[in-house]
Structure formats: structure tokens, C-alpha cells
N, CA, C and O of each residue as an XYZ file, in Angstrom:
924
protein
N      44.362     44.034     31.475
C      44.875     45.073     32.360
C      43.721     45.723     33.130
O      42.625     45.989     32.638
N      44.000     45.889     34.073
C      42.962     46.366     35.492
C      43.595     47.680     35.767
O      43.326     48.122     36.883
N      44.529     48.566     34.875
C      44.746     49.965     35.164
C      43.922     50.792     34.968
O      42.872     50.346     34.506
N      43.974     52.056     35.166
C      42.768     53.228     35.224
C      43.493     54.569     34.848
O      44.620     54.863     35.248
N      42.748     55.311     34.071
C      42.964     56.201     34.122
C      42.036     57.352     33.797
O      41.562     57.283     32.663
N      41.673     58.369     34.507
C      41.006     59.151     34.830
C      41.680     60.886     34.187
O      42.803     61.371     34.328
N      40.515     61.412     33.522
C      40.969     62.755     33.072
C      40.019     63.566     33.155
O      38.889     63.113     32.969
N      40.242     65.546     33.573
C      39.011     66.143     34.344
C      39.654     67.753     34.173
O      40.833     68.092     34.079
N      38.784     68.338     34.172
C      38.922     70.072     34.995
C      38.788     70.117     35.817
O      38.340     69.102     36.349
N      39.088     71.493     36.786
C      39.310     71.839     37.703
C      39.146     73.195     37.737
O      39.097     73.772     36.651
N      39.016     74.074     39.120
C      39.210     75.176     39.220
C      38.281     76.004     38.196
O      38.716     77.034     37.683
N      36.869     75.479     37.889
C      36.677     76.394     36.787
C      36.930     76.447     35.523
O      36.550     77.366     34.798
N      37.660     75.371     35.113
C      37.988     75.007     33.891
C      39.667     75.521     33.926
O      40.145     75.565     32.793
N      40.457     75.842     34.839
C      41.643     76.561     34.482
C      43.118     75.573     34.664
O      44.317     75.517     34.389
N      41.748     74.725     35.491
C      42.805     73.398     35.264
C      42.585     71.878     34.267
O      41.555     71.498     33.709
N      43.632     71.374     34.291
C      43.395     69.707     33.444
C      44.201     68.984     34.147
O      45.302     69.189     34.658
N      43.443     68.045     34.096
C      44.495     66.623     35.368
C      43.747     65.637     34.609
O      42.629     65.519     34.107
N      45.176     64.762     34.772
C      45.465     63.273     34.106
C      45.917     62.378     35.180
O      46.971     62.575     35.786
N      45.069     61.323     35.436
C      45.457     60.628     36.577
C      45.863     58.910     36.593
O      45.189     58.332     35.740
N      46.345     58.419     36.986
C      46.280     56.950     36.588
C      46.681     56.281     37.618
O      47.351     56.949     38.406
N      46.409     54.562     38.052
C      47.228     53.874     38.504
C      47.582     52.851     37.077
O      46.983     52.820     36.002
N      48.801     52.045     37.543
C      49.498     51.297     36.494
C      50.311     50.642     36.881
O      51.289     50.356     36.190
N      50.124     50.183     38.197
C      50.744     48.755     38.670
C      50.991     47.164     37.385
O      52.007     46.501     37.179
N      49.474     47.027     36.723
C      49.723     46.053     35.869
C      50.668     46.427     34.811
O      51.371     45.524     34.358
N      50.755     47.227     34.496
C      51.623     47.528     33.049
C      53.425     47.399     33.565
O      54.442     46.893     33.091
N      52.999     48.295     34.971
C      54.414     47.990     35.319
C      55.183     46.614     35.673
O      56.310     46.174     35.445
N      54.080     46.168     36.312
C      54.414     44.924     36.758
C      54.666     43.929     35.647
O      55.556     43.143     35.971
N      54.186     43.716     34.481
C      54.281     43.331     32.849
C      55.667     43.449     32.982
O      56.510     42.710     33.491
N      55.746     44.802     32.279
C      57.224     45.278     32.446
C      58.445     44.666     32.618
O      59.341     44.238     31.891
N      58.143     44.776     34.150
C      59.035     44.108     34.737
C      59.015     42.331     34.749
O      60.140     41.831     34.756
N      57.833     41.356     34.751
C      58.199     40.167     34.028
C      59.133     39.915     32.926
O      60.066     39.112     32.903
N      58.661     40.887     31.838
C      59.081     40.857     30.495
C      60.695     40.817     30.340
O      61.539     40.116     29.781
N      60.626     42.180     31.305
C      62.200     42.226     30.881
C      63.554     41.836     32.185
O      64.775     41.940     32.069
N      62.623     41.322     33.507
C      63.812     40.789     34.210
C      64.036     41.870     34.988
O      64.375     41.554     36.128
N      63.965     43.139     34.766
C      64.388     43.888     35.538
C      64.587     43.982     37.025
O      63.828     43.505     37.868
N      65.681     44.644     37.247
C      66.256     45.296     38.665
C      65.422     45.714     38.945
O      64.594     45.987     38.075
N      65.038     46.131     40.904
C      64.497     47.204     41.589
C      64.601     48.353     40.999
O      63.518     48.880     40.741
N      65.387     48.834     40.744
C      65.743     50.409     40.183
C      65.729     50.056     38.884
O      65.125     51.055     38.494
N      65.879     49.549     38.085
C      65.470     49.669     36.547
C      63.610     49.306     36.491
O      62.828     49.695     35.625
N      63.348     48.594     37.512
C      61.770     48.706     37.393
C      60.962     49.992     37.646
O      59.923     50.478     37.199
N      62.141     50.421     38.805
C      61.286     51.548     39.240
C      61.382     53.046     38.158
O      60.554     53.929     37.938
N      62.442     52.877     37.775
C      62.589     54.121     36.112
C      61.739     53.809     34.609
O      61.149     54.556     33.828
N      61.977     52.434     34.629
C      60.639     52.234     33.177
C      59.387     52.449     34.055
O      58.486     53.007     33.428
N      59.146     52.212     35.089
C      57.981     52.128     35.624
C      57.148     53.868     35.299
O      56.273     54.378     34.598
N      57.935     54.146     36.129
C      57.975     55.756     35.989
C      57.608     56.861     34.800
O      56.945     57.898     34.786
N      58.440     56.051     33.719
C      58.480     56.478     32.624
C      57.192     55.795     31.482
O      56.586     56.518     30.690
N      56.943     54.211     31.617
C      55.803     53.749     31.264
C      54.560     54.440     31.619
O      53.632     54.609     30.828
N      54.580     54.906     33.070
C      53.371     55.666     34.125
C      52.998     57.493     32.895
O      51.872     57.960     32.726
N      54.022     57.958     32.424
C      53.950     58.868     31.966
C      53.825     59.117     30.743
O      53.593     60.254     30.330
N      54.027     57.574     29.606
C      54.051     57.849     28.978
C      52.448     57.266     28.424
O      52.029     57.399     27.274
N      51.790     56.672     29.448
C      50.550     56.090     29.981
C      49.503     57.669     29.594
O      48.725     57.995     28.698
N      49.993     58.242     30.718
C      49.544     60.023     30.824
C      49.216     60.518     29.613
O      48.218     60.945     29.031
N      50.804     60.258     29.336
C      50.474     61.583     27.838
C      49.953     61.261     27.056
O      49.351     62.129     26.425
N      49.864     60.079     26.672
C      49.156     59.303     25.528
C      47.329     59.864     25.233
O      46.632     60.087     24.243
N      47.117     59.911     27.041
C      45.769     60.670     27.090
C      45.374     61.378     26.696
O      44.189     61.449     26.371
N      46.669     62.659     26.482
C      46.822     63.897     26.034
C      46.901     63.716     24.800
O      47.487     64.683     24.314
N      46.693     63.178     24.239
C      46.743     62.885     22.273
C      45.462     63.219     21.385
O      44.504     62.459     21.529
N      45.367     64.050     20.674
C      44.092     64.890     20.335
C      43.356     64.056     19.105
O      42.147     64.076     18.875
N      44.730     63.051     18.101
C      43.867     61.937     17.380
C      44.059     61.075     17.458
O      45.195     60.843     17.872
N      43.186     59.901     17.153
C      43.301     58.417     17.664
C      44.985     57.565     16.433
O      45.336     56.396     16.588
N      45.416     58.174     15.774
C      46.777     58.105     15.271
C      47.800     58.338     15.448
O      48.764     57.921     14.805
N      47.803     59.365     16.756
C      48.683     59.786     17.529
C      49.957     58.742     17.920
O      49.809     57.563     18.244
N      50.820     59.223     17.848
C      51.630     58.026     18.598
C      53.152     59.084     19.668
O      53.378     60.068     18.963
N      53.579     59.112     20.250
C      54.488     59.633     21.113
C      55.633     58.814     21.906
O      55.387     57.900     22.694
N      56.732     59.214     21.624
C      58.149     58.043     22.529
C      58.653     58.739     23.192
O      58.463     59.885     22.785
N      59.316     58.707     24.171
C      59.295     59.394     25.442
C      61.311     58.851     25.838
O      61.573     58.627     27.020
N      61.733     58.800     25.454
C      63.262     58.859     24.851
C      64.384     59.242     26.191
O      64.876     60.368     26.117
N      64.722     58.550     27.152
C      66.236     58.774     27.349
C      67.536     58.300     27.233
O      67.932     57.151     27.426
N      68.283     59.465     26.838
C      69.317     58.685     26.810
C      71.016     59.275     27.798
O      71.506     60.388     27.608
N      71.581     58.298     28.719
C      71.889     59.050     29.708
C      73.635     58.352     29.801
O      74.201     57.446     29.188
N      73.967     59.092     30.645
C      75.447     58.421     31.168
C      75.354     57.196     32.275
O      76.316     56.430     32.314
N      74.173     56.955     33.237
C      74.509     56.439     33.926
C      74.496     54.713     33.900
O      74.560     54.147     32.809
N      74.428     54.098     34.890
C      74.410     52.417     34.753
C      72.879     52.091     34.131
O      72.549     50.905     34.136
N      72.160     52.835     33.726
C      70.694     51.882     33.488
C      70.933     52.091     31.997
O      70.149     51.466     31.283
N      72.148     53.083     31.161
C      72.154     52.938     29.789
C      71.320     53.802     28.834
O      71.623     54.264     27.733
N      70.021     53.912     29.652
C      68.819     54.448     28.610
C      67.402     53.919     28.719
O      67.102     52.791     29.110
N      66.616     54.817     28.347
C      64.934     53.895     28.440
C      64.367     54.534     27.434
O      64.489     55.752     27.304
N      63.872     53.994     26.838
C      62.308     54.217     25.748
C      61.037     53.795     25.932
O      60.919     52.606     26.226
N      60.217     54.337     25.854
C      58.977     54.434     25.646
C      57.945     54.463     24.858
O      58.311     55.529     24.364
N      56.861     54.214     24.231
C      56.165     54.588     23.284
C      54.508     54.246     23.795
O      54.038     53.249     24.342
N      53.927     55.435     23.388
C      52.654     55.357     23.974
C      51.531     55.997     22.472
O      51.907     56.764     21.585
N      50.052     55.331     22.633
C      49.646     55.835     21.607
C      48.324     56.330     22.291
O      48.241     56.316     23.519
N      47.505     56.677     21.668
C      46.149     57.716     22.393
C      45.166     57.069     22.973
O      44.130     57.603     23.370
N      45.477     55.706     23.064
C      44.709     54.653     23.388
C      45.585     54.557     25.558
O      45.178     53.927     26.535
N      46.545     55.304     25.429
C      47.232     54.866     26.703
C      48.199     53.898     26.460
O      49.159     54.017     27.223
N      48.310     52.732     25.451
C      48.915     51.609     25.304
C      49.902     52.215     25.251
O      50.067     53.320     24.734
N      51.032     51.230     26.040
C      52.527     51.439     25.979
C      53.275     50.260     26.097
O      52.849     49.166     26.464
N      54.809     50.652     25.648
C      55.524     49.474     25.478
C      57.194     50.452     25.752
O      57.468     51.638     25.567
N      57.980     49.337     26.233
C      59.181     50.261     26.488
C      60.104     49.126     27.131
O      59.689     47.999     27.403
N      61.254     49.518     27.311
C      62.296     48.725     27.040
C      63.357     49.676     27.875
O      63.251     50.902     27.838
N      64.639     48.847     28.814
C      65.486     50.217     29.493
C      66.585     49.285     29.019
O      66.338     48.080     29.049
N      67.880     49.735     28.546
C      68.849     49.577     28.238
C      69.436     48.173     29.082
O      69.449     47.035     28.614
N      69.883     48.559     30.363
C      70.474     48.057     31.434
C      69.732     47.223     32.181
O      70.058     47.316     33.365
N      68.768     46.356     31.968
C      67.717     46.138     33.057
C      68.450     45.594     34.450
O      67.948     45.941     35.519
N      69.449     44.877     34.450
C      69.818     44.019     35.704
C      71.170     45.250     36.488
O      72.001     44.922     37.335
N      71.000     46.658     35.863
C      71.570     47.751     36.848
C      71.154     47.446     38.502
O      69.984     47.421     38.886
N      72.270     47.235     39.343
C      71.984     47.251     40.798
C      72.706     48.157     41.259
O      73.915     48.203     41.036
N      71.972     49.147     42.086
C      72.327     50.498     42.963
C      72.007     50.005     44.742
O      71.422     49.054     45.260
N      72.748     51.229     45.276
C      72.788     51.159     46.574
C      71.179     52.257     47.162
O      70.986     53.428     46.838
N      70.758     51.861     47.576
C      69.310     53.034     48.029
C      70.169     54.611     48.396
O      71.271     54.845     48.892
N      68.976     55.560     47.844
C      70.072     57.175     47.985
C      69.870     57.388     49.804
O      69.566     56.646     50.738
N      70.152     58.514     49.675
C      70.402     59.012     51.442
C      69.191     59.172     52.428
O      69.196     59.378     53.642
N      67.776     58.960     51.230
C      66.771     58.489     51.947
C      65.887     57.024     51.969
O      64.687     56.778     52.091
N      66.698     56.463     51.849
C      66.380     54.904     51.154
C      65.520     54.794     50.136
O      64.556     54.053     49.940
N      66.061     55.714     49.473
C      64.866     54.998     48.447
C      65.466     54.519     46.979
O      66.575     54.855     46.565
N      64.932     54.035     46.573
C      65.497     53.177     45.042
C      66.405     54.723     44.261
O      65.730     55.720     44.002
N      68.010     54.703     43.958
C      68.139     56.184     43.350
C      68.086     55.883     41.821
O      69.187     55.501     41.423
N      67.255     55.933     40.967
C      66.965     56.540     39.831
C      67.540     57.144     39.243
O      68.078     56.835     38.180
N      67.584     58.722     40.100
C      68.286     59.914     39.701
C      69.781     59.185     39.601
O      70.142     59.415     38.447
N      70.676     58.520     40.180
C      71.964     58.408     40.181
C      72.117     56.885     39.051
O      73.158     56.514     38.508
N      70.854     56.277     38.954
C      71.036     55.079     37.192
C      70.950     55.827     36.593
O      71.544     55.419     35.595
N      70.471     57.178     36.293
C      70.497     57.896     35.213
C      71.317     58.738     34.824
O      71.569     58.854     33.625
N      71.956     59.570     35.854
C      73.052     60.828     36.044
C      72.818     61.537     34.785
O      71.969     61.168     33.973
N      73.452     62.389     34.651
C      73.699     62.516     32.906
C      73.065     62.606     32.060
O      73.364     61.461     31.721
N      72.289     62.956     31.184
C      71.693     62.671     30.141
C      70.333     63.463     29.171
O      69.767     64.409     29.717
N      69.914     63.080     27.908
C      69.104     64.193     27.843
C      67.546     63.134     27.960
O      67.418     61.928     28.175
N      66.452     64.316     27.690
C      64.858     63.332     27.695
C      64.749     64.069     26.238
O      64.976     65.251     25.980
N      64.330     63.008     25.355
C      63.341     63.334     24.184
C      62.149     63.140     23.978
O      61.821     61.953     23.953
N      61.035     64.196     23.750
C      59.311     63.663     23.420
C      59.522     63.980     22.062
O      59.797     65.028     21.477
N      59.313     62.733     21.678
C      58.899     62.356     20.203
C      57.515     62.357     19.723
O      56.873     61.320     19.887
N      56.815     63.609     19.012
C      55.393     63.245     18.678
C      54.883     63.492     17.617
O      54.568     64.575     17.122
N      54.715     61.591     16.928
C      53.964     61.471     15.608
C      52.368     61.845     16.062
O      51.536     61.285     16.776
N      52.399     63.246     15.163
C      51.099     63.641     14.656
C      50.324     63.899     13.420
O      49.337     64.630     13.341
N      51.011     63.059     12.236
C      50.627     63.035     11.107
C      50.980     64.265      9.937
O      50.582     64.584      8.817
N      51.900     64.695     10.858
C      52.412     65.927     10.151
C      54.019     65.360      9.173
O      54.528     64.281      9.475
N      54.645     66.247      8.038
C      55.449     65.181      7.333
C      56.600     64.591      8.030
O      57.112     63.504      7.762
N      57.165     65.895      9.491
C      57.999     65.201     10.498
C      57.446     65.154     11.905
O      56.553     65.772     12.486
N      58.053     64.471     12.148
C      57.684     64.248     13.417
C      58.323     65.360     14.688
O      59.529     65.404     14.928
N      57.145     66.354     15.542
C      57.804     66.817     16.363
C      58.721     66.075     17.246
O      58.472     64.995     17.783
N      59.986     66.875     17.358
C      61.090     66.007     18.617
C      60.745     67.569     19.392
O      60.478     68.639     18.845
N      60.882     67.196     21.062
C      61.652     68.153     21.681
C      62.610     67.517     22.459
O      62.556     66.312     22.707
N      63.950     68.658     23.070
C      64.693     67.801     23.835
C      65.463     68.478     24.694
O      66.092     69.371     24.127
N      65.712     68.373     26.188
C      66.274     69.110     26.741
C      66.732     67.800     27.671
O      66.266     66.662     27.734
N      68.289     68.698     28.646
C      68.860     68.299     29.217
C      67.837     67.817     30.769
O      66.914     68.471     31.255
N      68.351     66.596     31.220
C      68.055     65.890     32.585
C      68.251     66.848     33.293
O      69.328     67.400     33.065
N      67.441     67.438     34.342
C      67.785     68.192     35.235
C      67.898     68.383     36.894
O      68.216     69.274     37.682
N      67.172     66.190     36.959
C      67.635     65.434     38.227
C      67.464     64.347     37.878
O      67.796     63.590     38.789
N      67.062     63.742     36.893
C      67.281     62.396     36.637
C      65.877     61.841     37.154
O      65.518     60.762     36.682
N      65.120     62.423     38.002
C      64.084     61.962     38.607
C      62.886     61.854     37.989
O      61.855     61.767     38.656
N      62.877     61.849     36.902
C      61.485     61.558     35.436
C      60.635     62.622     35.706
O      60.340     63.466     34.860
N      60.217     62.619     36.882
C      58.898     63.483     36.842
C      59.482     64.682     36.607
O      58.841     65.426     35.865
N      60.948     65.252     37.202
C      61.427     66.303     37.938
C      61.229     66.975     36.251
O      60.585     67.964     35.901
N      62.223     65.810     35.249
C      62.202     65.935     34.031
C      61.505     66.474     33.012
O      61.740     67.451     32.301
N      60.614     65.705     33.038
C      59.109     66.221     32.415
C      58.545     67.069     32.747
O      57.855     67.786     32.022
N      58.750     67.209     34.223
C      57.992     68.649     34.575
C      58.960     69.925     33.415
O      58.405     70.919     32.947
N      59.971     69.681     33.240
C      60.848     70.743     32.847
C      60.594     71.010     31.302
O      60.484     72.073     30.691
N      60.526     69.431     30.790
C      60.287     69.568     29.464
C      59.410     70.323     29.583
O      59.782     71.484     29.412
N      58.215     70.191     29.839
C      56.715     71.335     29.696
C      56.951     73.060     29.388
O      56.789     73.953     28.557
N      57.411     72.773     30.614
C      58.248     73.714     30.728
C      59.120     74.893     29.640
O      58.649     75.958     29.241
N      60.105     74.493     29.413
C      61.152     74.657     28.301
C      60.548     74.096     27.007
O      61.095     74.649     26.053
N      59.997     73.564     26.775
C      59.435     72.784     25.212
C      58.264     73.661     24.699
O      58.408     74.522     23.831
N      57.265     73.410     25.221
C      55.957     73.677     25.269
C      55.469     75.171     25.984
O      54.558     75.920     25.632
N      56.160     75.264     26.799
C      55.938     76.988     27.293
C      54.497     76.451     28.615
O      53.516     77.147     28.881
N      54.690     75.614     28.982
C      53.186     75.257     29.926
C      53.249     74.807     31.436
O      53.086     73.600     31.616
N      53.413     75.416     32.298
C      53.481     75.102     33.502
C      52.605     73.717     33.935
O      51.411     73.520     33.707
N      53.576     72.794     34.645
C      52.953     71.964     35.121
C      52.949     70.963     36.134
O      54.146     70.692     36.034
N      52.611     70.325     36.883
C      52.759     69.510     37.788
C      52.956     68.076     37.346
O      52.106     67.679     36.549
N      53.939     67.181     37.711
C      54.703     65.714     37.562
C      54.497     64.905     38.660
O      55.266     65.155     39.588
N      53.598     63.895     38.881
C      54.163     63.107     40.201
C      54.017     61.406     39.588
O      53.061     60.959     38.955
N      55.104     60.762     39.946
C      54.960     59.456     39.187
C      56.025     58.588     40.050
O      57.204     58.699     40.387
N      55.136     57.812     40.196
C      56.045     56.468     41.296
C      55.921     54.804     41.537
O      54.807     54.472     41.134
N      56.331     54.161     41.820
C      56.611     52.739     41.669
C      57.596     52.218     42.801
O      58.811     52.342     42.954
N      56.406     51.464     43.680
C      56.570     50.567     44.659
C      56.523     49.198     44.407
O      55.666     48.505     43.859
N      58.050     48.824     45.115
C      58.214     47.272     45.150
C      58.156     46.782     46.341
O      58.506     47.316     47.393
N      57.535     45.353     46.098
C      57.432     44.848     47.065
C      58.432     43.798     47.346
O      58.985     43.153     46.455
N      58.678     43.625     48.782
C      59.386     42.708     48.691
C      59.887     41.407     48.139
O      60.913     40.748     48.310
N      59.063     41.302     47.589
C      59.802     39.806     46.539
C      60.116     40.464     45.456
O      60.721     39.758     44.649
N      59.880     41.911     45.009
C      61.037     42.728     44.282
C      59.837     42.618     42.621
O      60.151     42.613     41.431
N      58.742     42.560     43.164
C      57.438     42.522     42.368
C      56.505     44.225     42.641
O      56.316     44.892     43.657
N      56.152     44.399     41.349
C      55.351     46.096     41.786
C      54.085     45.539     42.712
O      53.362     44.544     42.663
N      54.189     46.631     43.531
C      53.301     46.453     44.797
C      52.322     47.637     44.864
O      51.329     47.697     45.589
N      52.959     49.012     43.583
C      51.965     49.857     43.512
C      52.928     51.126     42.405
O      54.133     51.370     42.448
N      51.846     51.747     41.472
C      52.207     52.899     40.520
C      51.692     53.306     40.255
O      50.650     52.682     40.051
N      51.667     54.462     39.981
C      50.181     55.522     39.817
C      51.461     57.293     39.088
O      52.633     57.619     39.275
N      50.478     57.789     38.424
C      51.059     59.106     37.946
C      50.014     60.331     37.903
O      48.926     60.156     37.354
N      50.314     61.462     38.432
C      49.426     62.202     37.878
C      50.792     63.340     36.738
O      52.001     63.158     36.591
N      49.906     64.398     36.175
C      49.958     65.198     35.286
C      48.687     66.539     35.589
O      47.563     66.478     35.090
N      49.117     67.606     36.423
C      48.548     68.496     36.251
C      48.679     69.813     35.116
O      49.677     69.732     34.399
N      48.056     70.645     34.952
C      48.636     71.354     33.580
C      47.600     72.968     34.139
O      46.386     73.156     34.222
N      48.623     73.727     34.376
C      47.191     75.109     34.519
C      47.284     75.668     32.696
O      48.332     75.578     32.058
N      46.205     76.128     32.205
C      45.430     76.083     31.105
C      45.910     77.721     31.092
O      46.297     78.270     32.124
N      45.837     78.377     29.865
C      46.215     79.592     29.510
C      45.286     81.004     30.106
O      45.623     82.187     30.071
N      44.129     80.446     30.601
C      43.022     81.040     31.176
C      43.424     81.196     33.092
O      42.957     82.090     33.798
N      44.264     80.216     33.534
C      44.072     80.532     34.530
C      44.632     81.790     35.562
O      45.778     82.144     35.283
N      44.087     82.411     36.546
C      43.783     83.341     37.105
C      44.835     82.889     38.759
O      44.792     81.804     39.339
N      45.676     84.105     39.157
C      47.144     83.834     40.150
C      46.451     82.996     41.587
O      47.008     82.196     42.339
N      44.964     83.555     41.618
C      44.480     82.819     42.697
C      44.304     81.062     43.145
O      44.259     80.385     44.173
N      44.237     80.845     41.495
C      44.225     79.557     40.775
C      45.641     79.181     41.209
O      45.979     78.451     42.140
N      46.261     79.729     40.481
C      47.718     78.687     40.759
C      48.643     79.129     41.955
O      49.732     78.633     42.246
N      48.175     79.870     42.410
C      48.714     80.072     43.958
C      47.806     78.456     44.934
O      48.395     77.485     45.410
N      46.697     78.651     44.934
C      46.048     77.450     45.482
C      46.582     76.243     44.889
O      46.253     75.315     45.628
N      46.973     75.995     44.315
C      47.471     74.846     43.059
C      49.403     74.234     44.012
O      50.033     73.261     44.429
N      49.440     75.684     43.830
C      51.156     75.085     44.634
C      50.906     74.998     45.466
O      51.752     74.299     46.024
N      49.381     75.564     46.810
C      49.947     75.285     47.575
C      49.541     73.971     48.026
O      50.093     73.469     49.005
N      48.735     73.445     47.473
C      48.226     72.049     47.386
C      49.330     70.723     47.218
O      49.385     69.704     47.906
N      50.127     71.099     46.123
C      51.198     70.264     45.958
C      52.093     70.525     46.832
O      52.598     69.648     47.533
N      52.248     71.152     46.865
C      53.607     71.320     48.391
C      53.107     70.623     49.481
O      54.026     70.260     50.216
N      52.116     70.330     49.832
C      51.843     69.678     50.838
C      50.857     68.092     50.768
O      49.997     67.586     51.490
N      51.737     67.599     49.126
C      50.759     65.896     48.755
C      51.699     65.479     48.714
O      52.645     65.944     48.078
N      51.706     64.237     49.547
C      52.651     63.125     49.728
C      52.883     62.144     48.140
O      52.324     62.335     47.060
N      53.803     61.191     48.476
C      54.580     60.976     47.227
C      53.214     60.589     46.741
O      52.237     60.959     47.392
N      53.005     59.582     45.202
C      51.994     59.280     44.791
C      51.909     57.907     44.970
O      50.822     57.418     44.661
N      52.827     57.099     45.416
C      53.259     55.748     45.638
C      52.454     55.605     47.355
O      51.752     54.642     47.665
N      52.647     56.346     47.943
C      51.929     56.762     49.129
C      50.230     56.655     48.918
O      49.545     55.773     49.436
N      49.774     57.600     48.161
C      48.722     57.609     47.868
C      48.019     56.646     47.059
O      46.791     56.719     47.012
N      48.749     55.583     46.294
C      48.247     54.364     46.052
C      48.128     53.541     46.784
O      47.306     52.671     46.499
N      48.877     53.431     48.043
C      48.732     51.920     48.728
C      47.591     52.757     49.409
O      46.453     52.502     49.015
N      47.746     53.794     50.450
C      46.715     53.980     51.080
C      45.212     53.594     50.160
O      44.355     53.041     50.849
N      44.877     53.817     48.829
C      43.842     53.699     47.926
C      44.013     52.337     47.922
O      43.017     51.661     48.181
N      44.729     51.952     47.759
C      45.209     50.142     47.930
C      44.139     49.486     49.026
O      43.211     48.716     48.778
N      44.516     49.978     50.203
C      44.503     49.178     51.506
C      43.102     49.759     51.266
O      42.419     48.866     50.764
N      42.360     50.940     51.424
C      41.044     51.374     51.792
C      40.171     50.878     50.944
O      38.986     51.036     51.237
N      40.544     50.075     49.543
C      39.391     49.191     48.992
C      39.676     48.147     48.295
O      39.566     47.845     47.107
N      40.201     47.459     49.571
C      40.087     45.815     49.471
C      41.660     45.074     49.330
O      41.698     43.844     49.291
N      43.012     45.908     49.251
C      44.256     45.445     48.814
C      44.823     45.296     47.571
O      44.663     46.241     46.799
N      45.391     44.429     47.222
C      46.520     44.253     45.864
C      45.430     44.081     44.556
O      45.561     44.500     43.406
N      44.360     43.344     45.133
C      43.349     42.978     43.980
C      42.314     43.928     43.439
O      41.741     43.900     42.350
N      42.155     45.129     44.860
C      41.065     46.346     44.690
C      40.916     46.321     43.033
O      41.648     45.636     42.318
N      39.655     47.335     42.449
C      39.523     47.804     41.776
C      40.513     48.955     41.545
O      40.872     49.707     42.451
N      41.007     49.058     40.037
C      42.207     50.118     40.411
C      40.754     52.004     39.930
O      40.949     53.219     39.930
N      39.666     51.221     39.667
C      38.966     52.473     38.823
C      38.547     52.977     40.490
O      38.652     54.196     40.622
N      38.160     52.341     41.576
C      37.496     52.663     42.718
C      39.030     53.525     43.425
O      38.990     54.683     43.841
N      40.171     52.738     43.426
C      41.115     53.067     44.162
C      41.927     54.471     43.520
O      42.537     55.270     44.231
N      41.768     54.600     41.756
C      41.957     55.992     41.900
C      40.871     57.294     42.201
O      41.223     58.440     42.482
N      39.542     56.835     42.073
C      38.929     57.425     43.007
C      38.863     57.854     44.495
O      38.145     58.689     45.044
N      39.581     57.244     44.861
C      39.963     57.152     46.375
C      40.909     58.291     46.550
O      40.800     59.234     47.334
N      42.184     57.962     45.388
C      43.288     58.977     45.286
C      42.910     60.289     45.014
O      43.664     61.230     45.262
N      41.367     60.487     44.331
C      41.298     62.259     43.646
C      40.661     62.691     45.125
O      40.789     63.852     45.514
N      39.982     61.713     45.909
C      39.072     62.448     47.128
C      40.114     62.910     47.840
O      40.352     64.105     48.014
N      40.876     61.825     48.347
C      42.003     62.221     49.205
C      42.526     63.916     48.890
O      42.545     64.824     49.722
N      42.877     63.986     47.611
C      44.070     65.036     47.327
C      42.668     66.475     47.253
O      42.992     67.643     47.041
């Protein structure tokens, strides 16, 4: 695997960012299991994050599953990631076919409709933390951003995406995970939103990192470098 992933402060220490591309894993993925456009693009998503958090794992025993389970045509997806980044995951429905939503894009949110997200995290303790809250667009990141949220008490930023290419092969995936830290100061996270309010998708920001060093084959360690200058 030729994925990357990159982790850092910010702001003075008031921030933490987790960054990755993960085209190969996704693209795996999707060999493995056959998958649809839109079932690639939701494990993708969800592999991309569960890629992330894994980062976020404080011992090398760590292990974390990343759990939905929903009403719509994709059935469900699982995940499992360990502190190493390694992941493995599996979506219910893989050969789900949808119509593109009202902005063409692969709808996700509508294979999923319905449903709740569980973070499962073995930390060597005698049970295993679950948290779990309701889908609140179906859109993974939208999700996770919420879990943080509602679970954990931690404000945070979600962006996670997966481009196909036309022969219906990943053509590009990348996730970040921002997190403001208990220290940080309103000036901090005022600059913080207003930064995100105005960064294009992250699927965007991979091909451009794509194309500016060298294409499909780039280095993905140079090309998410590309992605932190940009943003």
C-alpha cells in the first residue's frame, strides 16, 4: 500500500489534524468485494475514517469498529481499524445501484437513509467502549462529525471522499479529521470555521494533489503534502 497518512498541531497546539489519502485501500476494497459505485463510495468513506481514527489510538492494542447499521438498500457497513491504520470492512449490499442525488453525485446519504453509527473501542479495558447515536444525514462524515460530538463531548471537523473513475475503479480518497483541543481560544476556532467553510470537497483536493505530482501513480506521501499546503 502506497497510502499516507499524516498527523500534526496547529494553531499553537489548540489544534490536531489527521490527514490521509487511501485510494489503495479503497480501491482493494472494492476488488475484493465487487462493489457498486455507491457501495464503493460508502465503505470507501467509512474505510477512509476508520483509517483516521485508528491514528487516534493511544496503544498499539487498540482496536476500534466503526458499525452501521441502516434501513436503506446498501443494508449496512463495518469496519475495523487498529492503531497501526490497518483496516478491513465489508458493506452488506455491495451490488446496491442508485440514481446520482440532485447534484450528481453518487447518493450515499439515500443507500443509507435510516439508521444508527456505532464506535466500538477495544481498549483493554474488561468491556469494550460502544457509543451510538442516530444517522443524522447518512453522509459518514456528516455522521461522525456528530458522533464527536454527542459521544465524546469534542468538537470537530469530518471531510472524507471517494472518486470513481470511469471504468467504475477509485480514481481518488483521502480524509481529514480535525479536532480543536480543550485549550483552544474563540479566535482559534472562529479562524478554523472560517477556513472550512470555504475548502472544497476533499476528493477535489486529491486529484488536484493527484495531477500536480505526477498523476494516478504520484507519491501519495508528496501528494498529501500538496493537500496540507493548499488548505
Amino acid at each position: 500500500m502506497s497510502d499516507h497518512i499524516i498527523r500534526g498541531m496547529a494553531a499553537n497546539n489548540q489544534v490536531r489534524f489527521f490527514a490521509g489519502t487511501t485510494r489503495d485501500i479503497v480501491e482493494t476494497a472494492r476488488s475484493i468485494h465487487n462493489t457498486s459505485p455507491v457501495a464503493t463510495a460508502a465503505l470507501g468513506r467509512l474505510l477512509t475514517a476508520g483509517a483516521l481514527m485508528g491514528a487516534q489510538c493511544k496503544n498499539e492494542s487498540d482496536v476500534l469498529t466503526l458499525q452501521i447499521q441502516c434501513n436503506g438498500p446498501i443494508g449496512g457497513l463495518t469496519v475495523t481499524a487498529d492503531a497501526h491504520s490497518r483496516v478491513k470492512g465489508y458493506v452488506n449490499n455491495p451490488n446496491v445501484i442508485l440514481h446520482a442525488n440532485d447534484k450528481g453525485k453518487l447518493d450515499v446519504a439515500k443507500a443509507l437513509d435510516l439508521g444508527v453509527l456505532s464506535v466500538i473501542k477495544d481498549i483493554g479495558l474488561k468491556e469494550p467502549y460502544v457509543g451510538t447515536i442516530a444517522l443524522v444525514s447518512g453522509e459518514i462524515a456528516e455522521d461522525l462529525t456528530a458522533y464527536y460530538f454527542i459521544s465524546e463531548q469534542q468538537n470537530t471537523a469530518i471531510s472524507l471522499g471517494v472518486k470513481i473513475d470511469t471504468d467504475y475503479s477509485v480514481l481518488a480518497a483521502g480524509g481529514m479529521i480535525i479536532q480543536m483541543l480543550p485549550n483552544a481560544e474563540e479566535e482559534a476556532i472562529t479562524a478554523l470555521e472560517t477556513m472550512l467553510a470555504g475548502l472544497p470537497p476533499i476528493t477535489t483536493l486529491v486529484e488536484e494533489a493527484m495531477e500536480a505530482c505526477g498523476g494516478k501513480d504520484a507519491s501519495q506521501e508528496k501528494m498529501l503534502a500538496h493537500m496540507l499546503q493548499a488548505i
